[in-house]
C-alpha positions in Angstrom: 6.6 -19.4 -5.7 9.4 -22.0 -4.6 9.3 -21.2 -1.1 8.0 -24.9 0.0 11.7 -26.2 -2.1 13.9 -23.4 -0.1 12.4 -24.6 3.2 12.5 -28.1 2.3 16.3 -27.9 1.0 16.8 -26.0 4.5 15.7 -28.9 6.2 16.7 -32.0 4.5 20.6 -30.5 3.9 20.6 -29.5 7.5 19.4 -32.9 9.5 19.6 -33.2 12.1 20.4 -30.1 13.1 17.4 -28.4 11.4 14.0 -29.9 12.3 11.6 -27.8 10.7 11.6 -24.5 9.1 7.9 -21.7 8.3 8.3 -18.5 6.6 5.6 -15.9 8.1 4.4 -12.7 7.0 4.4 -9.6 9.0 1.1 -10.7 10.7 2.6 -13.7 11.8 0.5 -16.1 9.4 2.2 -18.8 7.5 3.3 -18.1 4.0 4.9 -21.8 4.1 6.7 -24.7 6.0 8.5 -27.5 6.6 7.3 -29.4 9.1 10.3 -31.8 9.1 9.5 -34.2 12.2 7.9 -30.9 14.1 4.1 -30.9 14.8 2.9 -28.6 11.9 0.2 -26.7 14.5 3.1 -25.6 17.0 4.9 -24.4 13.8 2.2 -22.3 13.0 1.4 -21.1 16.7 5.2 -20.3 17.5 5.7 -18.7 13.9 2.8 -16.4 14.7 3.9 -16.2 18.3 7.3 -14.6 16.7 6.0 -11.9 14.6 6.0 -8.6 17.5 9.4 -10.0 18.0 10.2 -10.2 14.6 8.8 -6.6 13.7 11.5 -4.9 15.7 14.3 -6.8 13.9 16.2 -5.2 10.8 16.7 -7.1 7.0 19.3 -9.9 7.8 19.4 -10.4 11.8 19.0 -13.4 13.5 18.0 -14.1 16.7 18.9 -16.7 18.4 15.5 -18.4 21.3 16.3 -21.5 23.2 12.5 -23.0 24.1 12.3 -26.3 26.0 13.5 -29.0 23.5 14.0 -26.8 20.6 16.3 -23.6 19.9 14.7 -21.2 17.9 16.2 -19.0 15.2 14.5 -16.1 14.2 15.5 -14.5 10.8 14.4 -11.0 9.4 14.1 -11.7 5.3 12.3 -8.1 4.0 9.5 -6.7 4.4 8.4 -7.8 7.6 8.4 -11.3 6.7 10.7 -13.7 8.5 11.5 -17.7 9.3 11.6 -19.4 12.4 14.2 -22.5 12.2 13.7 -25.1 14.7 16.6 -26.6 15.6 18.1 -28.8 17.9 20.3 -27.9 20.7 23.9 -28.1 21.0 23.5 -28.5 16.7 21.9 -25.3 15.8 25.2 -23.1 15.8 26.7 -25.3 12.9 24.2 -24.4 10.3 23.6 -20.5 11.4 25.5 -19.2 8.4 23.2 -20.7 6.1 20.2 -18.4 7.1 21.7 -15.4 5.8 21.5 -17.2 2.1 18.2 -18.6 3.0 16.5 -15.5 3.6 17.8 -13.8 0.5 16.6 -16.7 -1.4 13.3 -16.8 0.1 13.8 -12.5 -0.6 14.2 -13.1 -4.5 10.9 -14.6 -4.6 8.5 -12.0 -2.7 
């Protein structure tokens, strides 16, 4: 499944506004990621650390976390499986469009 290249084009066509990117199931685990210039382990922990968040959240809604150094986005794709974008503040508003089109691509795959 081309997860890994939707995460990656998230990333790469988003810098610097987009650091890293994971897609989770609905147990919080990590389907994939990418890691960007973000520590891969505190992808994983905050991606699982999302998921009873994420579980009251509806297909399509974002949410929108600001964490320390990063701003989080948290988006519903189907099923109970969602992506956590890390972003950078005072950046992350200019690509929040996108995630809508992210998470049905990452949908046409599951």
């Amino acid at each position: 499944m081309p997860f890994r290249a939707i995460l990656e084009t998230l990333v790469h066509s988003n810098s610097p506004a987009v650091r890293g990117a994971v897609f989770c199931d609905h147990e919080g685990e990590r389907v994939d990621a990418c890691c960007g210039n973000v520590d891969p382990f505190v992808m994983d922990v905050t991606g699982a650390t999302c998921a009873a968040t994420a579980a009251a959240m509806l297909r399509g809604q974002r949410l929108r976390v600001v964490m320390g150094d990063d701003v989080l986005w948290i988006v519903m794709v189907d099923q109970g499986y969602y992506l956590v974008v890390f972003c950078r503040p005072g950046f992350d508003l200019s690509c929040k469009a996108i995630f809508p089109s992210i998470a049905d691509a990452l949908a046409a795959y599951m």
